[in-house]
C-alpha positions as CSV (number, residue, x, y, z in Angstrom):
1,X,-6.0,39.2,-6.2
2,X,-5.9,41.1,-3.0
3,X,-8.5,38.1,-1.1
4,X,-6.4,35.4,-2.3
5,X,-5.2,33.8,1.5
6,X,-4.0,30.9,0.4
7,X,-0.4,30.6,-0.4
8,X,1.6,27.6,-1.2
9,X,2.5,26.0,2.3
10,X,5.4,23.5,3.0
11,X,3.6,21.5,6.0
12,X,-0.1,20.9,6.3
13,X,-1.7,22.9,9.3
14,X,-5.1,21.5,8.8
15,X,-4.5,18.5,11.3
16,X,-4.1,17.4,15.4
17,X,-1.9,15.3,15.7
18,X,1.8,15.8,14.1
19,X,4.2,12.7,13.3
20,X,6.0,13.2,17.0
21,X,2.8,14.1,18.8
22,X,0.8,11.5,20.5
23,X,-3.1,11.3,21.8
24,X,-3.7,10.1,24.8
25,X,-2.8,6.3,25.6
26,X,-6.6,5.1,25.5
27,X,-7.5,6.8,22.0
28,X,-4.1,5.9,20.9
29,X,-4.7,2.1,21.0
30,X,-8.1,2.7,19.2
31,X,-6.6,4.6,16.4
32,X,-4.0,1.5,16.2
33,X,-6.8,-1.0,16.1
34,X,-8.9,1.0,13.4
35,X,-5.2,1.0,11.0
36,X,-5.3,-3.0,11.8
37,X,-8.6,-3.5,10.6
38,X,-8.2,-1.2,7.6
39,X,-5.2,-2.3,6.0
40,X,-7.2,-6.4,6.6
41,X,-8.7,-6.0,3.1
42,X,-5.8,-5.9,1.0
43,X,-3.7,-8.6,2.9
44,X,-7.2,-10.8,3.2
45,X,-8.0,-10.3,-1.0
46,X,-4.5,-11.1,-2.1
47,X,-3.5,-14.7,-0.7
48,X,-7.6,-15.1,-1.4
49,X,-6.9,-14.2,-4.8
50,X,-3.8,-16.4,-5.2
51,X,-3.7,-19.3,-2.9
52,X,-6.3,-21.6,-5.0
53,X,-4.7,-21.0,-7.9
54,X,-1.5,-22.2,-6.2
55,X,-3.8,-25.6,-5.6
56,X,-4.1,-24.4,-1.7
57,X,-7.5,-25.1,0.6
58,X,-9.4,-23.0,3.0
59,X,-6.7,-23.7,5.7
60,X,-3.7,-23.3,3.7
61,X,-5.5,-20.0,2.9
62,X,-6.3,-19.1,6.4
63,X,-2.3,-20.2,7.4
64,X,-1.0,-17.8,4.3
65,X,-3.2,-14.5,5.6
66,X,-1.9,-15.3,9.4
67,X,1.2,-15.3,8.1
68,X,1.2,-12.3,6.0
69,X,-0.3,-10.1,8.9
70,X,2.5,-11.7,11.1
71,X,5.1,-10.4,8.3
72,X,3.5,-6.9,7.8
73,X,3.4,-6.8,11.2
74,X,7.3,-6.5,11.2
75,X,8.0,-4.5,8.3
76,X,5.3,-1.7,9.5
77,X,7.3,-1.7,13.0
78,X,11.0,-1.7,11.5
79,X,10.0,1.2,9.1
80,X,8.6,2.9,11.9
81,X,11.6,2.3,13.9
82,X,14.5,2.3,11.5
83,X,13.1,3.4,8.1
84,X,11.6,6.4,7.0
85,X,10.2,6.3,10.5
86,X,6.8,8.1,8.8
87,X,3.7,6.1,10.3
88,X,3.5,4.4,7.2
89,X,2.2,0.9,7.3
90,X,3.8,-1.8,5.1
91,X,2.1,-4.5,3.8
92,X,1.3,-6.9,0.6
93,X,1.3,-5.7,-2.7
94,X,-1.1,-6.6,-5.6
95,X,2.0,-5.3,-7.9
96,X,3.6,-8.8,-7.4
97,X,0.2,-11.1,-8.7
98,X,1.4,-10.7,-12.5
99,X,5.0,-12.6,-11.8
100,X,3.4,-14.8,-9.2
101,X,1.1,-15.7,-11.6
102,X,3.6,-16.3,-14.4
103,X,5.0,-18.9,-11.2
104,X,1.7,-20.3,-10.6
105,X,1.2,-21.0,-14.3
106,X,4.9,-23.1,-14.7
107,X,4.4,-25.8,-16.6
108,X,6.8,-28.0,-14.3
109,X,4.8,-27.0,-11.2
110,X,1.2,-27.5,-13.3
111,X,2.6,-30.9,-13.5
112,X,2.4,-32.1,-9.9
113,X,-1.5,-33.9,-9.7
114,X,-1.4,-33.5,-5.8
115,X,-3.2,-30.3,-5.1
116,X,-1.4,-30.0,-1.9
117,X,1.7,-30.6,-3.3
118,X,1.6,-28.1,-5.9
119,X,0.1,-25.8,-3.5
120,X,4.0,-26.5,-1.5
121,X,6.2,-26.7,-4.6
122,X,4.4,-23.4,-5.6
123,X,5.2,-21.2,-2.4
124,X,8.9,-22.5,-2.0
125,X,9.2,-21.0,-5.8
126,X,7.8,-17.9,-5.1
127,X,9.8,-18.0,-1.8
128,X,13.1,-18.4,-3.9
129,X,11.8,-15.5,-6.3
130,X,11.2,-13.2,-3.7
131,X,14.4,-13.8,-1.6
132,X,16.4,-13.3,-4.8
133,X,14.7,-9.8,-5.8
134,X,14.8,-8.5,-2.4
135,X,18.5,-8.3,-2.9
136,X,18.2,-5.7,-5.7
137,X,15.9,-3.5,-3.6
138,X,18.2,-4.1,-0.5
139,X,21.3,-2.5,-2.7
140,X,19.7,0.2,-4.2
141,X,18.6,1.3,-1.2
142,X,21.7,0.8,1.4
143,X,23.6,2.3,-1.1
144,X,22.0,5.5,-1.9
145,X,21.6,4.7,-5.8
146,X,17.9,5.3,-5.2
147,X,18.1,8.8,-3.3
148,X,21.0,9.8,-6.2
149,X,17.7,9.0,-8.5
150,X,15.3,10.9,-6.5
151,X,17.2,13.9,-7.0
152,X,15.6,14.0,-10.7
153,X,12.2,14.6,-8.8
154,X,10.7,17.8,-8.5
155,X,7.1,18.9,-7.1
156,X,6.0,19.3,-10.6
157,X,7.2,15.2,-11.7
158,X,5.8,14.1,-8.1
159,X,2.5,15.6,-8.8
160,X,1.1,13.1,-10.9
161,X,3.3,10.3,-9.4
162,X,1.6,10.9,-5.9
163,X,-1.7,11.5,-7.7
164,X,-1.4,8.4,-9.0
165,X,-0.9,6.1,-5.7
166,X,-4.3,6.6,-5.4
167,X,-5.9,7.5,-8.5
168,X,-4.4,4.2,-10.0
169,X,-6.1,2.1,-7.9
170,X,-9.8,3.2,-8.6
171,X,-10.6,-0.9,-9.9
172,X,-10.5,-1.5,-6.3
173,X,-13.2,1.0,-5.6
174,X,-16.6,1.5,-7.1
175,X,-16.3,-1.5,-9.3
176,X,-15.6,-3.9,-5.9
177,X,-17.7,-1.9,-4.0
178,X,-20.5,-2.7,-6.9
179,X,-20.5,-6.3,-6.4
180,X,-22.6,-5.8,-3.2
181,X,-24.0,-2.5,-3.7
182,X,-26.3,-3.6,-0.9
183,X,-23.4,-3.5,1.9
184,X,-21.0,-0.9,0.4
185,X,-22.9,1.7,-0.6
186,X,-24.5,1.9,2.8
187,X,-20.5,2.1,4.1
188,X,-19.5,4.6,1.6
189,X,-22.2,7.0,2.8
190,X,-22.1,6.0,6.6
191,X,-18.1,7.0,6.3
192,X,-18.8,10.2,4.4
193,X,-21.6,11.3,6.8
194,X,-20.3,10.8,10.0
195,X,-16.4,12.1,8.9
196,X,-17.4,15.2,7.1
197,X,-20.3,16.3,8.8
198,X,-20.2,14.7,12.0
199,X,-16.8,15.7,12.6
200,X,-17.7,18.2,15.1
201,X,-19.8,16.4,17.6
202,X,-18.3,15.7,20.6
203,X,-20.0,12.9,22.7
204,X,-17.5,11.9,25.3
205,X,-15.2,15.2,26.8
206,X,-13.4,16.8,23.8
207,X,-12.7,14.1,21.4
208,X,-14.2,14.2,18.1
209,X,-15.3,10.4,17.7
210,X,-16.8,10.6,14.4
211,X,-13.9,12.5,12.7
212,X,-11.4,10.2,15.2
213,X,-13.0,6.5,14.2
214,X,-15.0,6.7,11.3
215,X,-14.1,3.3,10.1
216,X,-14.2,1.7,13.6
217,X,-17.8,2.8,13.8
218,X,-18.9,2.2,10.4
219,X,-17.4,-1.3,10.1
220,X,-18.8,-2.1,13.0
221,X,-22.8,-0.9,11.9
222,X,-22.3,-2.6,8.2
223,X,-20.8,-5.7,9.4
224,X,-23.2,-6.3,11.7
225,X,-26.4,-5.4,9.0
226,X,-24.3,-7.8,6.9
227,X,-24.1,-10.1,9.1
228,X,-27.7,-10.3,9.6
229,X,-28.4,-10.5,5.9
230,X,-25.8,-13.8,5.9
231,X,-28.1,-15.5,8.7
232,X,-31.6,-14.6,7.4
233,X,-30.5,-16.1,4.5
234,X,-30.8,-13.2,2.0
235,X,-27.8,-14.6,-0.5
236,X,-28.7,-18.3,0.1
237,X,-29.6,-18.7,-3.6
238,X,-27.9,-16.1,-5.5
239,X,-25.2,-16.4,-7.3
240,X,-21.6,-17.8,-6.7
241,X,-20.1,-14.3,-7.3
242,X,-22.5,-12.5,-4.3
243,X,-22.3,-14.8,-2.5
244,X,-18.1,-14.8,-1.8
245,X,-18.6,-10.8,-2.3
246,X,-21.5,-10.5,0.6
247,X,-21.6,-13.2,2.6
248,X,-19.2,-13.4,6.2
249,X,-19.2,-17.0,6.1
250,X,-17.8,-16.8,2.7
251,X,-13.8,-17.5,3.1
252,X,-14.4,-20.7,5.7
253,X,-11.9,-18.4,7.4
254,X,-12.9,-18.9,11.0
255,X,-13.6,-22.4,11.1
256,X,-10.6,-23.9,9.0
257,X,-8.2,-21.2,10.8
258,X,-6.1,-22.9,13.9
259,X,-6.6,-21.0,17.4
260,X,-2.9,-20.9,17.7
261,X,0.0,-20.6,15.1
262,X,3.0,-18.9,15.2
263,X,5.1,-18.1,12.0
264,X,8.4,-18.8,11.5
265,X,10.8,-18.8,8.3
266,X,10.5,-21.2,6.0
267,X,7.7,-23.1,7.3
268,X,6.5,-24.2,3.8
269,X,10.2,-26.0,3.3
270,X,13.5,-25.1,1.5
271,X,12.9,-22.5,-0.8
272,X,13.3,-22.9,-4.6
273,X,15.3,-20.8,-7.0
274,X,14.9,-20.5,-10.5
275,X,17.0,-17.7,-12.4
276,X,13.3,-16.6,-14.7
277,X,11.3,-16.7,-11.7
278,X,13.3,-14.3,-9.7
279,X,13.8,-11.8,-12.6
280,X,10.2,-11.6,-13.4
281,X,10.0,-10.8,-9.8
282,X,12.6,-8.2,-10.0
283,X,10.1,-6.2,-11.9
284,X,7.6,-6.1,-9.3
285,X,9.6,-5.4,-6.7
286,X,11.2,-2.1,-8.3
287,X,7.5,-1.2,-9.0
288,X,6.6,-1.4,-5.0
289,X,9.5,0.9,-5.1
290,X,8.2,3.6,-7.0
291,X,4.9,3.0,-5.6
292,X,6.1,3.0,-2.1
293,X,8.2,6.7,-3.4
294,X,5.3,7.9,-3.6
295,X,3.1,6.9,-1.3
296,X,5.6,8.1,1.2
297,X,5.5,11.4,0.2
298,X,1.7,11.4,0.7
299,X,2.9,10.0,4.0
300,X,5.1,13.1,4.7
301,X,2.5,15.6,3.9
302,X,-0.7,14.3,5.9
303,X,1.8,13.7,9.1
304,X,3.3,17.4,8.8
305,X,6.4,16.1,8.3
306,X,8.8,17.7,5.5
307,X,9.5,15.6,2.4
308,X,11.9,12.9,3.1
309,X,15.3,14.1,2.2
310,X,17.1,11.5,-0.2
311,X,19.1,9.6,2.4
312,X,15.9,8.7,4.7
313,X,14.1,7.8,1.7
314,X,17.2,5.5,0.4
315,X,16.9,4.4,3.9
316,X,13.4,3.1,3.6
317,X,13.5,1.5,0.2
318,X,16.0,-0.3,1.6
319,X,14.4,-1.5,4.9
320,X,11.8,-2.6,2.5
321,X,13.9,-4.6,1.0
322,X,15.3,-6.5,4.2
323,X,10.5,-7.0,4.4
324,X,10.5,-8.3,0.8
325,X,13.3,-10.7,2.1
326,X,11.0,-11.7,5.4
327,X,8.2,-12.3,3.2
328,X,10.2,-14.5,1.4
329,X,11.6,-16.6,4.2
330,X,8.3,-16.5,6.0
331,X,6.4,-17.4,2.7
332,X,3.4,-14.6,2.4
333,X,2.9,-15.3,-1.6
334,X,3.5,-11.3,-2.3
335,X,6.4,-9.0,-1.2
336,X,6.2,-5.7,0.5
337,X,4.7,-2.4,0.0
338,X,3.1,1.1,1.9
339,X,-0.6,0.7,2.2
340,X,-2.3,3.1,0.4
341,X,-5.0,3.3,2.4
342,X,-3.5,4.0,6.0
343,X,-1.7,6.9,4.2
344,X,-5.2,7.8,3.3
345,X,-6.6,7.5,7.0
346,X,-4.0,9.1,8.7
347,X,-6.1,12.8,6.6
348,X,-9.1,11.5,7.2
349,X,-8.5,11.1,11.4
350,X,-5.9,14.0,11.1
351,X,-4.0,12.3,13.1
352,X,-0.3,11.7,12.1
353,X,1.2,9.8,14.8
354,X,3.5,7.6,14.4
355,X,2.8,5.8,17.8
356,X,-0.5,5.0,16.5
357,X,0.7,3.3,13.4
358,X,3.9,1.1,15.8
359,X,1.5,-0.2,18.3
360,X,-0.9,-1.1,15.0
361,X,2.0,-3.3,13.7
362,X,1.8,-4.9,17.4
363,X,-2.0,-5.8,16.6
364,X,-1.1,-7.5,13.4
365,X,1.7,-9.7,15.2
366,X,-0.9,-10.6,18.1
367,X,-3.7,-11.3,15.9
368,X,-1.8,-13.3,13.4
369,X,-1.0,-15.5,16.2
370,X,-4.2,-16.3,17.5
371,X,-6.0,-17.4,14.8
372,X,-9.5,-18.0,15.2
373,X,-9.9,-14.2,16.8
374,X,-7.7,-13.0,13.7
375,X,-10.2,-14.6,11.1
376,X,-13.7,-13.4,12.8
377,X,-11.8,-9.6,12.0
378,X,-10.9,-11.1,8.2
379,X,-14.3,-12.2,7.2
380,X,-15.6,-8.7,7.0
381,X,-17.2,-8.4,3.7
382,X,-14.4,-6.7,0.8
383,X,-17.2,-4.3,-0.4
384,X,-16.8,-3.0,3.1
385,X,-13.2,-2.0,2.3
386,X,-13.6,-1.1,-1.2
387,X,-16.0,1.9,0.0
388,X,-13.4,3.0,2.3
389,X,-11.0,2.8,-0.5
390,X,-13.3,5.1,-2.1
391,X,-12.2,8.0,0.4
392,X,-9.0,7.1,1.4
393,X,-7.4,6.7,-2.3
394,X,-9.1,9.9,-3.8
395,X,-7.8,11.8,-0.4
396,X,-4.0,10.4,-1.3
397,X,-4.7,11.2,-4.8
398,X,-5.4,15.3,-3.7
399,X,-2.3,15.3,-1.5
400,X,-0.3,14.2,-4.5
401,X,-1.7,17.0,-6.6
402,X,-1.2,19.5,-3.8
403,X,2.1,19.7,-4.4
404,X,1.4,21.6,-7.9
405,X,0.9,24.3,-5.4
406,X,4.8,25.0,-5.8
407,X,4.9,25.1,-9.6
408,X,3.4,27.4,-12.0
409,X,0.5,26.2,-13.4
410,X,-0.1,29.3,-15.8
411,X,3.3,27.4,-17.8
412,X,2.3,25.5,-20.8
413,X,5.0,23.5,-20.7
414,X,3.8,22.4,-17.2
415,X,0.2,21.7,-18.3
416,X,1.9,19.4,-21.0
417,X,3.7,17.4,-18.8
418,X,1.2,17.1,-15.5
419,X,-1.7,16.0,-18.1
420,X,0.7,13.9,-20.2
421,X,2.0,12.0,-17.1
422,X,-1.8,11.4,-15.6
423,X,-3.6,10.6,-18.9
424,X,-0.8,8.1,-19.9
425,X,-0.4,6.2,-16.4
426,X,-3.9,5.9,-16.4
427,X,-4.2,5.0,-20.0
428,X,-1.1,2.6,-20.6
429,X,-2.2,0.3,-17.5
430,X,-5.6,0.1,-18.6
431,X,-4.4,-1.1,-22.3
432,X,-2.3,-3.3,-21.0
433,X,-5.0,-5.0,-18.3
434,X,-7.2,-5.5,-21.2
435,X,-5.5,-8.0,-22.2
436,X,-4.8,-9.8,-18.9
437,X,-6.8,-13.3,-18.5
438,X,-5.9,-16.4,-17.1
439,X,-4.9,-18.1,-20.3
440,X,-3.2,-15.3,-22.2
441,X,-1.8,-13.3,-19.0
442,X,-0.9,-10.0,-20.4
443,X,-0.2,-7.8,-23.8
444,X,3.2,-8.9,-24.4
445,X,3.0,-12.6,-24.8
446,X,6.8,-13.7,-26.4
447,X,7.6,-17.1,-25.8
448,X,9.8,-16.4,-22.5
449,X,7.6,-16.5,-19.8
450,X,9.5,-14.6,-17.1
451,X,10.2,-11.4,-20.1
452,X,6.1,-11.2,-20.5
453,X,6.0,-10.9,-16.8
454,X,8.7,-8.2,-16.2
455,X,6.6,-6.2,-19.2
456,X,3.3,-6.9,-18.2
457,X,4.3,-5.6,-14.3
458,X,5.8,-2.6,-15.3
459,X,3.4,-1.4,-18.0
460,X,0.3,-2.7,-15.7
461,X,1.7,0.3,-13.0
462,X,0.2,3.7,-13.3
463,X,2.6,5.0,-10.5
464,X,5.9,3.5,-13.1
465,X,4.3,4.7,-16.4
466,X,3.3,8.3,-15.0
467,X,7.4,8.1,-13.0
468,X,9.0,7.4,-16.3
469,X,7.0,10.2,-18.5
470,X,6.6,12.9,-15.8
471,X,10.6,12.6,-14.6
472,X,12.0,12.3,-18.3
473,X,10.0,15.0,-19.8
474,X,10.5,17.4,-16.9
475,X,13.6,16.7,-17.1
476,X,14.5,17.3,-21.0
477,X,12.1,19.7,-21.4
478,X,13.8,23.9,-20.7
479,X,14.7,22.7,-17.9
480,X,17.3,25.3,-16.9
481,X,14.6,27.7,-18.0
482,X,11.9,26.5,-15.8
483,X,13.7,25.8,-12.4
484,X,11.4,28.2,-10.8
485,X,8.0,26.9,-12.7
486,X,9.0,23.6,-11.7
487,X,9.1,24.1,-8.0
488,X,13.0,23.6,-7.5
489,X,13.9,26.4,-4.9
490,X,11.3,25.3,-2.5
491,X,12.3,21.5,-3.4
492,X,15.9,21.5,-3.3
493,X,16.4,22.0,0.8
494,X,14.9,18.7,1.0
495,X,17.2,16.8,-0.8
496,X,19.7,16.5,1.7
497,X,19.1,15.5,5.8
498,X,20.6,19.1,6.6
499,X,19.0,20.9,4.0
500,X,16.4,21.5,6.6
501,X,16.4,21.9,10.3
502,X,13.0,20.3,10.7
503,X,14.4,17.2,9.1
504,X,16.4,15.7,12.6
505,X,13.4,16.0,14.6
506,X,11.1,13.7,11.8
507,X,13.8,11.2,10.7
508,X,16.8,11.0,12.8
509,X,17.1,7.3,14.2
510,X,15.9,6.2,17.8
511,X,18.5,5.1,20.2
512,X,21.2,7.1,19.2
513,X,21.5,5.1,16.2
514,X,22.5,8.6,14.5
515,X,26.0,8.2,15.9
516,X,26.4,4.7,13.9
517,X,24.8,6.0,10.7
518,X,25.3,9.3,9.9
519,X,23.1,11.0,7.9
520,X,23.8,12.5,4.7
């Protein structure tokens, strides 16, 4: 026992670059650029995803993705500024495609014969459904219901929540990455190699550029080897499926996308309201909120920060809100959530800025705008992504399991609860996904539409499932008992702003703001 010189520590040491420290201006703006091209791949594959089945063509496809960038663009900047103010980037969310499908799939929209006019009639709908639901996460957040809530958490319920923002994701790894083994595989290994084991070479003064821009350099090597393969004609008679997976010519991004647009609310026309749409999308949004919860906390960890106390978090949820609200008026066809994977790269640079990740939200704004040099960035290949997904998911995933480092894990009870809340989110989702398909849309499949959706959303969530079992049996179970095994004294300084000391220099508000908005 006597070699063991490890104990449980509050802050991560293990990294350069804290959330209020800054590299220099010149590798600043490169770390920026490298979070804009990451978080491209899940705000590229959603409207790519959604948009044709909305009746939409290449350019209505190209206009959704510049305006989704332009919208994330925002939210990352006013969370930066005014929410959490972690470097946490904010943008769509694949936890809002079962309700939006459930909108896609109305039978007075599936009506209209004009493709183009559905393609409208369909966004204004989601527009009024989103614009609606934002209101619920703008309450519970402003009025600190959600940070009363969070005061149920503990390091030991957190654990496999946290574990779970990234764990949860794994279909968007290997099995994406497998659809062009020939591209991703090169990626995953490239990003492996020169992060772990190049991290120490130093080619220009003192900066680490491997361990510093690992995905700037190995996007930059695999897109080009991909891009080669596209003009030598290597996919020219394969199948459909490769082809939209390998190719860089696949999306007809670049040529249908205009050089110059600039987004502004409701530019697809009055929004719609209809009372089952927005309920349906009331589910999704209150999953990106537990998702966001935890991701977060991830967030808090890899930038050194302490845990945010109850009222920044409250504070966040419910800037989130006012982005779900600008993704409705700006129509992006999803709402708002953290990126997962720009948690994940801020341990994989060790660098925790959150300069880096506010002047990243001012490349998505510029590049939205200017839309041919935004698409040549948007046609790299998703099996590109996915292997970086690989990493940076299974590196949020450990940070969320870190935190069993203030529990006792010799407690049986504990072992029931952490194993019961990772097998089940794991296990529940993937039951229900099963059963998603394009004609039957989900397990529970009543005869109101926007019921199956609210279901179908929350049980499809690992982060929700492994929330609600982890939180009520922690909880129920000896709890007075157990406040030490379940990481409470360590825990409960962080529940309030000034539990702590450390927390006014992460989270107090820029500008003075402070004065105006007391903490709690």
């Amino acid at each position: 026992m006597e070699d063991i010189t490890h104990p449980p520590m509050e802050q991560l040491q293990d990294l350069e670059y804290c959330i209020d420290s800054n590299p220099s201006w010149a590798e600043t703006i490169l770390l920026a650029f490298q979070n804009y091209i990451l978080m491209l791949g899940t705000n590229v594959m959603i409207p790519s995803l959604i948009v044709p089945a909305m009746g939409g063509d290449s350019g209505d496809k190209a206009r959704v993705i510049q305006t989704l960038l332009f919208v994330a663009g925002l939210n990352t900047l006013l969370q930066a500024l005014f929410g959490t103010r972690l470097p946490a980037v904010v943008g769509g969310s694949f936890a809002y495609v079962v309700p939006i499908a459930y909108i896609v799939g109305d039978s007075s929209l599936q009506r209209i014969t004009d493709s183009h006019e559905r393609f409208l009639h369909t966004m204004r709908a989601i527009q009024g459904a989103l614009i609606v639901a934002s209101s619920i996460q703008i309450i519970l957040g402003y009025s600190q219901v959600w940070g009363l809530l969070s005061r149920f958490f503990s390091p030991l319920g957190m654990a496999p929540v946290v574990g779970l923002v990234g764990l949860g994701l794994f279909q968007r790894g290997f099995p994406v990455l497998g659809e062009c083994v020939e591209i991703g595989l090169p990626m995953l290994i490239l990003v492996i190699g020169s992060s772990q084991y190049l991290k120490h070479v130093r080619l220009f003064r003192d900066l680490p550029i491997f361990e510093r821009f690992p995905v700037l350099i190995c996007v930059t090597i695999v897109w080009i080897y991909s891009v080669i393969l596209t003009a030598s004609g290597a996919y020219r008679h394969k199948p459909i499926k490769t082809q939209l997976s390998c190719r860089t010519d696949r999306a007809n991004l670049i040529t249908t996308a205009p050089w110059f647009k600039f987004p502004y609310p409701l530019q697809w026309g009055p929004p719609t309201f209809s009372a089952g749409h927005s309920f349906a999308m009331m589910a999704a949004v209150f999953v990106s909120m537990v998702e966001s919860t935890g991701a977060y906390k991830a967030a808090a960890r890899l930038a050194i920060a302490t845990p945010p106390p109850a009222y920044v978090l409250s504070r966040g949820i419910g800037w989130q809100g006012i982005g779900v609200l600008l993704n409705g008026l700006f129509g992006t066809t999803t709402g708002a959530t953290v990126a997962v994977e720009n948690v994940g790269l801020l341990g994989l640079t060790r660098v925790g800025s959150r300069r880096v990740v506010q002047i990243s939200a001012g490349f998505m704004i510029f590049f939205s705008t200017l839309g041919k040099f935004g698409a040549v960035f948007a046609s790299i290949p998703i099996p590109i992504f996915a292997a970086l997904y690989c990493i940076l998911f299974g590196l949020v995933a450990s940070v969320g399991l870190s935190f069993l480092q203030f529990t006792n894990m010799n407690s049986m009870r504990n072992l029931i609860i952490t194993g019961l809340s990772l097998f089940l989110g794991l296990s529940i989702p993937q039951f229900f996904n099963e059963y998603w398909n394009p004609t039957r849309r989900g397990l529970v499949h009543s005869n109101a539409g926007w019921f199956n959706a609210i279901m179908n959303t929350i049980f499809s969530s690992p982060v929700t499932v492994s929330l609600a079992v982890a939180v009520f049996l922690d909880n129920t179970l000896e709890v007075e008992k157990s406040k030490k095994d379940r990481g409470m004294p360590w825990w409960v300084k962080f529940r309030t702003f000034r539990g702590d000391n450390r927390n006014e220099e992460f989270y107090t508000l820029p500008f003075n703001l402070n004065r105006f908005f007391p903490p709690t």
